[in-house]
Each structure stands twice: as structure tokens, then as C-alpha cells.
C-alpha positions as CSV (number, residue, x, y, z in Angstrom):
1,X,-14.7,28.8,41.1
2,X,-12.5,29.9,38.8
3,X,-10.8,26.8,38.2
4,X,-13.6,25.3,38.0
5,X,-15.1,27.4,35.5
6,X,-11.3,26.7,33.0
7,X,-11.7,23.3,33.8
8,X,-15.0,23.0,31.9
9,X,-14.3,25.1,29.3
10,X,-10.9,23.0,28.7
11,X,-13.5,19.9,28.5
12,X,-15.5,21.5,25.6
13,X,-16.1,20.2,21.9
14,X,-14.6,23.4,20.7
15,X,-11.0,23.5,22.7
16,X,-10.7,20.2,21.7
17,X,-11.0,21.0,18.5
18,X,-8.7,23.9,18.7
19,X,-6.2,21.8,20.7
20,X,-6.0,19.4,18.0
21,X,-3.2,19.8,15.0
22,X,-5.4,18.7,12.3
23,X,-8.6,20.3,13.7
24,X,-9.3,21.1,9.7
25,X,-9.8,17.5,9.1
26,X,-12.3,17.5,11.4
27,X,-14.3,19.8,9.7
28,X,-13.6,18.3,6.4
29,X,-15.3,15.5,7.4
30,X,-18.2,17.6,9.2
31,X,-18.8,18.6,5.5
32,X,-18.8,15.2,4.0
33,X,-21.1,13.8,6.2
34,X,-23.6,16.9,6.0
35,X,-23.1,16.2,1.8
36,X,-24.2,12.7,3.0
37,X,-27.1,13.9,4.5
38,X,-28.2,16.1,2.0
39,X,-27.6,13.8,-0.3
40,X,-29.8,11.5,1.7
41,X,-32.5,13.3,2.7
42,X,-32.8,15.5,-0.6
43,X,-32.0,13.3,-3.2
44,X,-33.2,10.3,-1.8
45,X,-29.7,8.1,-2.6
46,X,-30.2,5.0,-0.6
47,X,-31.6,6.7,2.2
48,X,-32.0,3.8,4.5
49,X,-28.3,2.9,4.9
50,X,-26.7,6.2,3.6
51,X,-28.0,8.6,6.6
52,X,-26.9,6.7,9.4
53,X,-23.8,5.8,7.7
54,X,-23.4,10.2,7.3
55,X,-24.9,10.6,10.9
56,X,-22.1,7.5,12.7
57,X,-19.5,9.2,10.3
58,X,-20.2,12.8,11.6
59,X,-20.8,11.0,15.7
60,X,-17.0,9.5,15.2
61,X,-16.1,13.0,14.4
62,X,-17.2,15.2,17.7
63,X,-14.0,16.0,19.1
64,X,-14.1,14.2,22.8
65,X,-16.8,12.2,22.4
66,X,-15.2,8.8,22.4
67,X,-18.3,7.4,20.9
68,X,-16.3,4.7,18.9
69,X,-12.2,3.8,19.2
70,X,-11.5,2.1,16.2
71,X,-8.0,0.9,17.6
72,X,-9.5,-1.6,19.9
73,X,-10.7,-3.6,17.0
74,X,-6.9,-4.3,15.2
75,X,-4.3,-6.3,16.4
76,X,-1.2,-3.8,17.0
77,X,-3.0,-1.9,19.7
78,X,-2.7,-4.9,21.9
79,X,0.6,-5.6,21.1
80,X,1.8,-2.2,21.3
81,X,0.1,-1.7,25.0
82,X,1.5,-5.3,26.0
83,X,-2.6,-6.6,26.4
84,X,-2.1,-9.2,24.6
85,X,1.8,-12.2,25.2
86,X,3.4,-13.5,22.7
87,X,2.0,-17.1,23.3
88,X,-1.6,-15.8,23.5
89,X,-1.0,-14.7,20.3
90,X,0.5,-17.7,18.4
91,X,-2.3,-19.8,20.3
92,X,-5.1,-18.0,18.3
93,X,-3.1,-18.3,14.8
94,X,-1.8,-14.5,15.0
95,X,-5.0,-12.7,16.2
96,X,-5.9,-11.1,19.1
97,X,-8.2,-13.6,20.8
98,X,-12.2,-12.4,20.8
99,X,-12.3,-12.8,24.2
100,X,-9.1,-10.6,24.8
101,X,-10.8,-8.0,22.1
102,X,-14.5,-8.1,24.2
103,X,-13.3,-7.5,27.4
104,X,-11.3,-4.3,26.0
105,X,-14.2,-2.7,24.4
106,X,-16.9,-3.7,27.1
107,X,-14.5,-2.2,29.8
108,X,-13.6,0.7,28.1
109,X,-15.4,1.0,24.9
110,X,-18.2,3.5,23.7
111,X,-21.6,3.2,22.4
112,X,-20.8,3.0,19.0
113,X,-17.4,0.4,20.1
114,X,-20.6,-2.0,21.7
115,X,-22.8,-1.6,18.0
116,X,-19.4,-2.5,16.2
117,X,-19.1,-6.0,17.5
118,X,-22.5,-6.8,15.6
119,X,-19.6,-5.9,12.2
120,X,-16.4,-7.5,13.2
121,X,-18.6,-10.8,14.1
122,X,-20.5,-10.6,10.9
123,X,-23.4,-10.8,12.7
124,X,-25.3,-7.6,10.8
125,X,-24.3,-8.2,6.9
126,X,-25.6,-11.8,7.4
127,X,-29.3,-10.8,9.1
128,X,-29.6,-8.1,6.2
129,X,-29.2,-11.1,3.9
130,X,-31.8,-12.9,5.6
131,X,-34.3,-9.7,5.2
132,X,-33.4,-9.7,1.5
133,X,-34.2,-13.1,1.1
134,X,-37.8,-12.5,2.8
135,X,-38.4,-9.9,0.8
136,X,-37.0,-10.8,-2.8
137,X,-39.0,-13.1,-5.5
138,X,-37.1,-15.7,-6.6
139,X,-39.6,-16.7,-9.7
140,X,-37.7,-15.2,-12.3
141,X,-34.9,-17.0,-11.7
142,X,-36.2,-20.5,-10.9
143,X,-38.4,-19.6,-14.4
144,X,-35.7,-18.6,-16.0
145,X,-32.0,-20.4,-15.1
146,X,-30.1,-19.2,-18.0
147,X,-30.6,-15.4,-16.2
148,X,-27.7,-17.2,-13.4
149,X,-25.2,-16.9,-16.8
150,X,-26.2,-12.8,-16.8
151,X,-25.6,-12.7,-12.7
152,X,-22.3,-14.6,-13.2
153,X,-21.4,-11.6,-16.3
154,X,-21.7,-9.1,-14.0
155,X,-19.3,-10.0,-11.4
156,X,-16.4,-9.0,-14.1
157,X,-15.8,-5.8,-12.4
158,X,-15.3,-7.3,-9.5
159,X,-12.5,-9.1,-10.6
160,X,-11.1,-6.3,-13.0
161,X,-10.8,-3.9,-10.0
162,X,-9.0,-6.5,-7.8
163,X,-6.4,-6.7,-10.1
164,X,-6.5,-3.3,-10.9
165,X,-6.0,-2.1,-6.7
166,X,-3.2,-4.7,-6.7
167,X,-1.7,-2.3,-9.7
168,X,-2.1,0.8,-7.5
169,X,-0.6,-0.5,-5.1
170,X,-2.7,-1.9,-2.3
171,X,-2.1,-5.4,-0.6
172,X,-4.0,-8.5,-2.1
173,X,-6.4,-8.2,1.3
174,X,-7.1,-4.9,0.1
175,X,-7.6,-5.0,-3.3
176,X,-10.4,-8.0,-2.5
177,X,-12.0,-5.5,-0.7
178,X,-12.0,-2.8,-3.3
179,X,-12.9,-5.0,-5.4
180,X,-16.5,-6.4,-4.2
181,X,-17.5,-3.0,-4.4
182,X,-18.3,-4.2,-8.1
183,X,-20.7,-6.7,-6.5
184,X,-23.2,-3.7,-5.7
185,X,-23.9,-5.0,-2.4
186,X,-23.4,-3.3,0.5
187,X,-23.3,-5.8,3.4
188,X,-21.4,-8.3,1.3
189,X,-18.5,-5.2,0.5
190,X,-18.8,-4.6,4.6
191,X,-18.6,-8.5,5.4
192,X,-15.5,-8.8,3.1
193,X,-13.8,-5.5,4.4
194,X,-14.4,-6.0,7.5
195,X,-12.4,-9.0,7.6
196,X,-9.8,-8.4,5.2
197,X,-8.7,-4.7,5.1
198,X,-11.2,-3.2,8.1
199,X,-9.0,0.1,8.0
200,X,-10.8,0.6,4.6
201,X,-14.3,-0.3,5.9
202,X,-15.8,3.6,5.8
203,X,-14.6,4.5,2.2
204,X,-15.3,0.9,0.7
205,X,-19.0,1.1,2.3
206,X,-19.4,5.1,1.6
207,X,-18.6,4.3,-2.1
208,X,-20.6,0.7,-2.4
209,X,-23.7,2.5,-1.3
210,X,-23.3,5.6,-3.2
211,X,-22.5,3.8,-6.3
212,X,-25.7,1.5,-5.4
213,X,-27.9,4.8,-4.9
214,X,-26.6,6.2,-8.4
215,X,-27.8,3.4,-10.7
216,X,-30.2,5.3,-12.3
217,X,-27.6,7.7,-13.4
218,X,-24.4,5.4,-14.1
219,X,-25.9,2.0,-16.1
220,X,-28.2,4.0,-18.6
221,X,-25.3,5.3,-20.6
222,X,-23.6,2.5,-20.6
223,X,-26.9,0.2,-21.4
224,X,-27.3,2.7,-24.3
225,X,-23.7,2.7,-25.9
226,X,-23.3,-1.6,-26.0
227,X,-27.0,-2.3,-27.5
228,X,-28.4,-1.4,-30.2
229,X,-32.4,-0.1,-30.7
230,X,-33.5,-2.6,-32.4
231,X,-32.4,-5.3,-29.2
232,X,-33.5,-2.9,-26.9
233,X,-37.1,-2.9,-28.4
234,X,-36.9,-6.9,-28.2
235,X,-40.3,-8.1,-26.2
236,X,-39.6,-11.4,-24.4
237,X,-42.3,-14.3,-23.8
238,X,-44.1,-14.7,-20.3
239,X,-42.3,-16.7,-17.7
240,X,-43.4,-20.0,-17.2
241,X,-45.3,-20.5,-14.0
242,X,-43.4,-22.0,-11.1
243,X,-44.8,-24.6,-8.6
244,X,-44.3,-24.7,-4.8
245,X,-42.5,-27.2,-4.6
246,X,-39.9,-25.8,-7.0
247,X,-39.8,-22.4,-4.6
248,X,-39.4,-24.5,-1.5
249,X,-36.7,-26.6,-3.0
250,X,-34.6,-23.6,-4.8
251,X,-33.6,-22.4,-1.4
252,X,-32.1,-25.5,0.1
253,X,-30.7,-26.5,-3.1
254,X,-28.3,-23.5,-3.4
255,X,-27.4,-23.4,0.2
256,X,-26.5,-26.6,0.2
257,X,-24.7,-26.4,-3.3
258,X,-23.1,-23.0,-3.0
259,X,-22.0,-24.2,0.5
260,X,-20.0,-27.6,-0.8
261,X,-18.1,-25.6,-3.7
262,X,-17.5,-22.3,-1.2
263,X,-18.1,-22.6,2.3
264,X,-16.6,-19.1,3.2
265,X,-19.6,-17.9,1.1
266,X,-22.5,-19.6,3.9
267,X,-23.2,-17.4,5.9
268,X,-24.5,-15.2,3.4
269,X,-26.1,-17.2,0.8
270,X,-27.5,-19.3,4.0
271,X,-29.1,-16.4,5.4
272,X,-30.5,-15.5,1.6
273,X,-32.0,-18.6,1.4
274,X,-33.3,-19.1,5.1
275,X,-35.2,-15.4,4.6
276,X,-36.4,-16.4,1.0
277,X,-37.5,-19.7,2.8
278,X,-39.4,-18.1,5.5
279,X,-41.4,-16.3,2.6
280,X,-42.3,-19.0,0.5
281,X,-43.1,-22.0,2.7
282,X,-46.3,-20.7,3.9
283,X,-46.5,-21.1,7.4
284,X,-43.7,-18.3,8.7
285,X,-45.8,-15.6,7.9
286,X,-44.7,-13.9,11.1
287,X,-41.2,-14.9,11.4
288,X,-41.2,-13.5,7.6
289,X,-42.7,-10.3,8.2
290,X,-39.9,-9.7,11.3
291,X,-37.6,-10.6,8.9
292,X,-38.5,-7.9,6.6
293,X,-39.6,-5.4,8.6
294,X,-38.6,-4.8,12.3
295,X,-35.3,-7.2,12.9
296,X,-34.3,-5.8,8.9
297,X,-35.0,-1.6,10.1
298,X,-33.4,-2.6,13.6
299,X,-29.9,-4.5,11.7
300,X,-29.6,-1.7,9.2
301,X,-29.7,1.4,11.6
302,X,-26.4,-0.3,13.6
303,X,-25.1,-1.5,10.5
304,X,-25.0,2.0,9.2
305,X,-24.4,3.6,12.2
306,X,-21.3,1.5,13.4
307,X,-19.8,1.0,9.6
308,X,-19.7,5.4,9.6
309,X,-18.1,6.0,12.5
310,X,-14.9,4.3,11.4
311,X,-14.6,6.7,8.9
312,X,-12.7,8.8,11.1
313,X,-10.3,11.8,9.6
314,X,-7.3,9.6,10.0
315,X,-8.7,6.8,8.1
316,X,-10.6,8.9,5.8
317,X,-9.1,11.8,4.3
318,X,-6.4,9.9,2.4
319,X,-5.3,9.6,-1.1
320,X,-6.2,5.8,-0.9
321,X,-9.6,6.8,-0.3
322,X,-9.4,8.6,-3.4
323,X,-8.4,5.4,-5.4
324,X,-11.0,3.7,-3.7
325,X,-13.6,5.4,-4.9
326,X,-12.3,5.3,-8.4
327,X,-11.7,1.7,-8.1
328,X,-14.6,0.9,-7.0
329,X,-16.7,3.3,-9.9
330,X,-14.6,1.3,-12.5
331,X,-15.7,-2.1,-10.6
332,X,-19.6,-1.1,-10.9
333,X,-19.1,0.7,-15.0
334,X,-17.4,-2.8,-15.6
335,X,-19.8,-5.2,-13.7
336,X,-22.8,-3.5,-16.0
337,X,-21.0,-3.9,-18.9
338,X,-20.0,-7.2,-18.3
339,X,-23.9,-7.9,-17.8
340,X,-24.9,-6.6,-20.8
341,X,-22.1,-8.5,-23.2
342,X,-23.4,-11.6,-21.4
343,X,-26.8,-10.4,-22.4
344,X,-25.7,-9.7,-25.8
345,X,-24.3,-13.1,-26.6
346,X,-27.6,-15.0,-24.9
347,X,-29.9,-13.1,-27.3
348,X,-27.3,-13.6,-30.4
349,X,-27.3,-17.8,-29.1
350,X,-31.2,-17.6,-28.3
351,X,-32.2,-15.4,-31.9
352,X,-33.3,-13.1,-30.5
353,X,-35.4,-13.9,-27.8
354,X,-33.5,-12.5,-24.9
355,X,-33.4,-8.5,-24.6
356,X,-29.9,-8.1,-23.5
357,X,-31.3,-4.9,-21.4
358,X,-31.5,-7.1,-18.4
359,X,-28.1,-8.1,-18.3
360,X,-27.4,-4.6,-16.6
361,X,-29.5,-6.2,-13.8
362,X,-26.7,-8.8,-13.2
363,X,-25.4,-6.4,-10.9
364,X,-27.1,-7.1,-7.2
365,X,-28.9,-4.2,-6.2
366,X,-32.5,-5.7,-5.6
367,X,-34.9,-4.1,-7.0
368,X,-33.2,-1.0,-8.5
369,X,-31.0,-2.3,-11.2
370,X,-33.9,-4.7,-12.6
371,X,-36.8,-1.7,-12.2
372,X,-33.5,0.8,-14.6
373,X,-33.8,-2.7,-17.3
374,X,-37.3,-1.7,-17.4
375,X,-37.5,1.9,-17.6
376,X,-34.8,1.9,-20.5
377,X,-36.8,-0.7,-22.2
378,X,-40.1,1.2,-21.9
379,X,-38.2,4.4,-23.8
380,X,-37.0,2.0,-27.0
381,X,-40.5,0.3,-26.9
382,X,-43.2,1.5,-24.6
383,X,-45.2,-2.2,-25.1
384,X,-41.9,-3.5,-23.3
385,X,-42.1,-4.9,-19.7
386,X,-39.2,-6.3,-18.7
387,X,-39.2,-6.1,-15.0
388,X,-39.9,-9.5,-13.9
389,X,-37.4,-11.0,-16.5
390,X,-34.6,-8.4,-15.0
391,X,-35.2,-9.8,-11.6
392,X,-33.8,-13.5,-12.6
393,X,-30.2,-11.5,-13.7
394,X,-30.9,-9.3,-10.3
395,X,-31.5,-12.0,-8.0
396,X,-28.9,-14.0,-9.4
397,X,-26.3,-11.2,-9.1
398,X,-26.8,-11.3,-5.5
399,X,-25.8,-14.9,-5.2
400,X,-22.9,-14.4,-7.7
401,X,-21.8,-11.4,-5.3
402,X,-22.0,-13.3,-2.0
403,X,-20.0,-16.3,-4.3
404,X,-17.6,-14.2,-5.3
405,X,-16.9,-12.5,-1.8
406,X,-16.7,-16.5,-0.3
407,X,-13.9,-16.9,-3.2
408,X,-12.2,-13.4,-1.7
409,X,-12.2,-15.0,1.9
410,X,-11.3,-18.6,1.4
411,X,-8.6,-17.3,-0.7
412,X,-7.0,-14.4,1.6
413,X,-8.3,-14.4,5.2
């Protein structure tokens, strides 16, 4: 009975954690992921994706749970425990082969192992697209083409904080990574990561959301210091109407475009466009609706779930997290600057006619960043309303960020 009696208490959470030499780190990341939460819950900052990403985070934490093993999805764990021969290897181009990596998790996995396979096949980031596309308005844009030029603007940071993680000294895989955090788009930053550098994926998706939920609080500023009053009080002319047949040909047109001149960037912009498709052609009502609401709540809850729990303490609590999230708040300042100057110049080349507010929407979080272009422009001139012109920049950023992540992957992967 005794024995017993040790035996389960040697089995315990708690003697675990005591038995472990880092059992601090543990608890250091209990305490970020109950920050999460709060910050979640409380404060509302992108509640949707950032509690379960806090909840998986905290779940990969539990000492002896074995919820998720993160080694089973990189290479060197098959080599090291001979899974894998050297000719298997060179067969599949110098990865573990899928099969090989399926087997391994669905034999000896956990739950949150099985929910990770929807990640490292790029399965999730692709079906949030297509929920996006169902439920974003495209008339701006299609009204409005120039607002692609804005979109384009605000990828800058993007590019400024690649080159500036290859500085700091991360690998070129790496630094593409960090660098898509500019993009503001959190599945795009996870589908890039978690091809490229997936030992980053929990700190590059911890800071693409937070920096997405903080929009309110970072772009203002900035909107503020590179425009002046007077263009901020600039009211621009009502869209022109849009047909049908221009909404049911915008979405075909850019996959088939976007795919020709970056390929690496389908499965993305496809699944924009096949959601926005669904929407607008009139007869998908249901498939449209699924798309939005229950395939769309179903995606983002494993999504979040299985992109947390790989930030384990090991991964996590490093100084290249740090830099990270640096990196990363440098990409997003940059990316709404970079809007804005674009902004600046169109109203300079148009006299006038463009409020160079919406640039800041350039960046892709749908709605938020257009709704901030219309709240600042309210305060300079409450007979403003520039939400629906903000959307073209906002819709177009989301393109230019799945364009910009295709570039990343056709260039390093």
C-alpha cells in the first residue's frame, strides 16, 4: 500500500515540477500565459486567437502532461533516434518524410501533437484565409485601385525587419519569419514560421497577435507625428458603385495573377479569394455563412491552441524571444509609417483628394486598422468618414502580406 501510495505521489504535477532543474521556468511561463489571459479576457486584445493561444501555451506547460512534444515535428529527432536512414533522407530532399513524421505522432503523440498537423501542413492558416475572404468587402478596393499602392507602402516593415534580424544575428530563414510579423497577420506570420524557422513559431505568433490587438494604441501616434491637420481634416468623394460582375471577376483575377508572378503565395491568396467568392456570387449563401462562422470558430480554436503549446519554457524564455518581439514592434511602427508616406505622396500627386489617414490601414488587420483611419479622422474633422475608403488600403494589405510571405518562401524554403 505503501508503495503504492509513493508511486502516485512520484506521478504528480507537483514532483515533477520539483524534480525538474528549471522548475522556475515553468512558472515563468504560468505567469505569461495568465498575463495572456488577463489580457484577453479583460482588455479584450484579440480575444479570439489570443486566449487559446495563452490557454495551449499554459497546457504545454503542465509538468507530465505530454499534451504536445514539439521534437517530433523537426528533423534531428529522427536522426538522432536512428527513425529515420540516410537514404530515406536524401530521397525526400533532406526532410523527414510526412509519412515517417505521421506515424511518429499518431503512435505516440498527444492531443495537442494530433491538432499540430493541421499547422505544419498549412492546413489552418489557409481555411482562416478563406473565412476572411467570406467575410471582408472587397468594394473599396475594386472602387478604388490606387488604395493597392497604400497596401504595397505598408509592407516596408516587413522588409526593414528582415534585414534588421539578419543584423542581430538570426539565420535568413529566421529573419523572414520575424519579419512578416510587419504584415499584421497572424496566420500568414504562423504559415511562414512554421515552415521556415518553426522553433520560433510561439514568440513570432504571441507578438503578431499582440501587436495586431494593440493597434489602437501603437498607429495613432505615429498617424499623428507624419500628417499634418489640415490633411487629416481632408473629406474624400463617395466611391463609385461597383457592379457584379466586377465583384465576381476581382477574385479570380488575383488568384490567377498573384498565382503566375508568386505561386508560393496560393494557398493563401486562393483561399482569400475562394471565401470572398463564396460571398459575392450569390448562390453560396450557406457554404458562405460556414465559412464565416462555424468551420472559421472551429479553425481558429486549434489554430490557437496548437500554435501556444510550442511555446514551451525551452523555446520561450530566451533572449531571442526578446529580439523577437522588438523586431517584430519595429516591423509593425515601420509598416504604418510606410502606409502613411505612401498616403502622403498620393494626396500630394492627387491635390489633395486622398486623406493620407488611410494609408495606416495598409497594414492587414481587417477591420481594426481601417475602423483607427476613421476614428483619428473623426477627431481632426468630425464630418470625416473615412471607413470604407480605409478598407481599400486594409484589404489590400492583406494581399500585399500573403505576397510578401510567397516571396519569403519561394525565396528560402
Amino acid at each position: 500500500m505503501l508503495e503504492t501510495i509513493n508511486n502516485f505521489i512520484g506521478t504528480t504535477g507537483v514532483m515533477r515540477l520539483l524534480g525538474e532543474g528549471d522548475w522556475w521556468k515553468t512558472l515563468i511561463m504560468w505567469g505569461i500565459s495568465f498575463v495572456l489571459i488577463y489580457l484577453a479576457i479583460a482588455k479584450k486584445f484579440e480575444p479570439l486567437l489570443l486566449l487559446p493561444i495563452a490557454f495551449g501555451m499554459m497546457l504545454a506547460n503542465l509538468p507530465g502532461a505530454n499534451l504536445i512534444h514539439t521534437e517530433f515535428f523537426f528533423d534531428e529527432y529522427y536522426i538522432e533516434n536512428g527513425l529515420i536512414t540516410a537514404e530515406q533522407l536524401a530521397a525526400s530532399e533532406g526532410h523527414v518524410p510526412m509519412a515517417t513524421m505521421l506515424k511518429t505522432v499518431i503512435n505516440s503523440g498527444g492531443l495537442i501533437d494530433i491538432l499540430y498537423l493541421g499547422v505544419k501542413l498549412g492546413i489552418y492558416p489557409s481555411l482562416i484565409f478563406m473565412g476572411v475572404g467570406a467575410m471582408t468587402d472587397f468594394t473599396a478596393l475594386i472602387a478604388n485601385p490606387k488604395s493597392l499602392l497604400m497596401g504595397a507602402g505598408a509592407q516596408l516593415g516587413v522588409f526593414v525587419a528582415f534585414f534588421g534580424a539578419l543584423l542581430l544575428g538570426f539565420t535568413p530563414m529566421q529573419a523572414a519569419s520575424i519579419g512578416i510579423i510587419g504584415g499584421a497577420d497572424g496566420p500568414t506570420a504562423i504559415l511562414v514560421t512554421k515552415t521556415l524557422a518553426p522553433e520560433l513559431l510561439g514568440a513570432i505568433a504571441i507578438a503578431a497577435y499582440s501587436y495586431m490587438a494593440l493597434i489602437p494604441i501603437i498607429q495613432p501616434p505615429f498617424m499623428r507625428l507624419l500628417t499634418t491637420k489640415k490633411e487629416r481634416e481632408i473629406v474624400m468623394t463617395a466611391l463609385r458603385p461597383v457592379s457584379r460582375i466586377e465583384l465576381l471577376i476581382f477574385p479570380i483575377l488575383v488568384t490567377v495573377v498573384v498565382a503566375i508572378i508568386v505561386p508560393d503565395a496560393a494557398p493563401l491568396v486562393g483561399f482569400l479569394m475562394l471565401g470572398n467568392l463564396l460571398n459575392v456570387c450569390g448562390v453560396t449563401d450557406r457554404l458562405s455563412k460556414t465559412a464565416q462562422n462555424e468551420l472559421m470558430n472551429i479553425v481558429t480554436i486549434f489554430l490557437g491552441v496548437s500554435v501556444g503549446a510550442t511555446a514551451n519554457a525551452e523555446n520561450f524564455l530566451a533572449w531571442d524571444t526578446i529580439k523577437i518581439i522588438l523586431l517584430g514592434l519595429t516591423a509593425f511602427i515601420i509598416s504604418t509609417c510606410g502606409g502613411l508616406i505612401t498616403g502622403k505622396i498620393m494626396c500630394w500627386v492627387t491635390k489633395g483628394k486622398i486623406n493620407p489617414l488611410i494609408g495606416s490601414a495598409g497594414v492587414s488587420a481587417v477591420p481594426m486598422a481601417a475602423r483607427v483611419a476613421q476614428v483619428e479622422g473623426q477627431k481632426a474633422n468630425p464630418a470625416n468618414f473615412l471607413l470604407m475608403h480605409a478598407m481599400g488600403p486594409n484589404v489590400a494589405g492583406v494581399i500585399g502580406s500573403a505576397v510578401a510571405a510567397g516571396v519569403f518562401l519561394s525565396m528560402f524554403k
